[in-house]
C-alpha angles and dihedrals in degrees: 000000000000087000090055093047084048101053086042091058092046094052097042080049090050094052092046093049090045093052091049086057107049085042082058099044091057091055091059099053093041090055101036091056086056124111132029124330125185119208110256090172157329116213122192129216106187115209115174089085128076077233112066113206132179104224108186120218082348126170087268108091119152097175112039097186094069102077153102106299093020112100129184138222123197112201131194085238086075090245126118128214120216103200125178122218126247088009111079090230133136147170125200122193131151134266145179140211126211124177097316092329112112110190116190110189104319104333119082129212127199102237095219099184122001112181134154087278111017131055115183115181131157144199126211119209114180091271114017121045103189126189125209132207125218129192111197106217 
């Protein structure tokens, strides 16, 4: 009886721990993606062909507001701001952000690598998964 009471109390103590750190794990994701982030770069694989090929700033853009002269802002308020360089114009909208999963409006990216300096996410279309590249200032 006392191993099974045992066995019953590690693993109540392993799913705590577990959820703390997930819940954890969310904060810091939510608060490392904050503040302004210039584009570096955006880098096609196109994969509707039987030949894959990495086009770079190509025709193909799906999301025109991930590109050179375009910044972003994530707020605490869960809202992100578009500004374009030069121009004085933005565009502020809301967005969420679930295990490694960022949704901006409707469309979701898969954030790849998020540090103090770098963001990487992609989108994958049917035929076309692109990866953007992202600089914080």
């Amino acid at each position: 009886m006392i191993q099974i009471k045992n066995i019953k109390s590690i693993l109540l103590f392993c799913c705590l721990l577990l959820t703390v750190q997930y819940v954890f794990s969310q904060t810091d994701v939510s608060k490392k993606i904050l503040g302004k982030w210039k584009f570096e770069s955006e880098e096609k694989i196109i994969l509707s062909t039987d030949i894959i090929r990495t086009d770079t700033l190509s025709k193909y853009t799906a999301d025109s507001f991930f590109q050179k002269g375009i910044d972003m802002s994530f707020r605490d308020s869960l809202d992100i701001e578009f500004s374009v360089s030069h121009e004085g114009l933005s565009l502020v909208i809301p967005y969420t952000i679930e295990d490694s999963v960022l949704t901006i409006v409707k469309r979701s990216y898969r954030i790849l690598q998020l540090d103090d300096k770098v963001l990487h996410f992609r989108v994958e279309t049917d035929s076309v998964q692109t990866k953007y590249t992202y600089k914080k200032y």
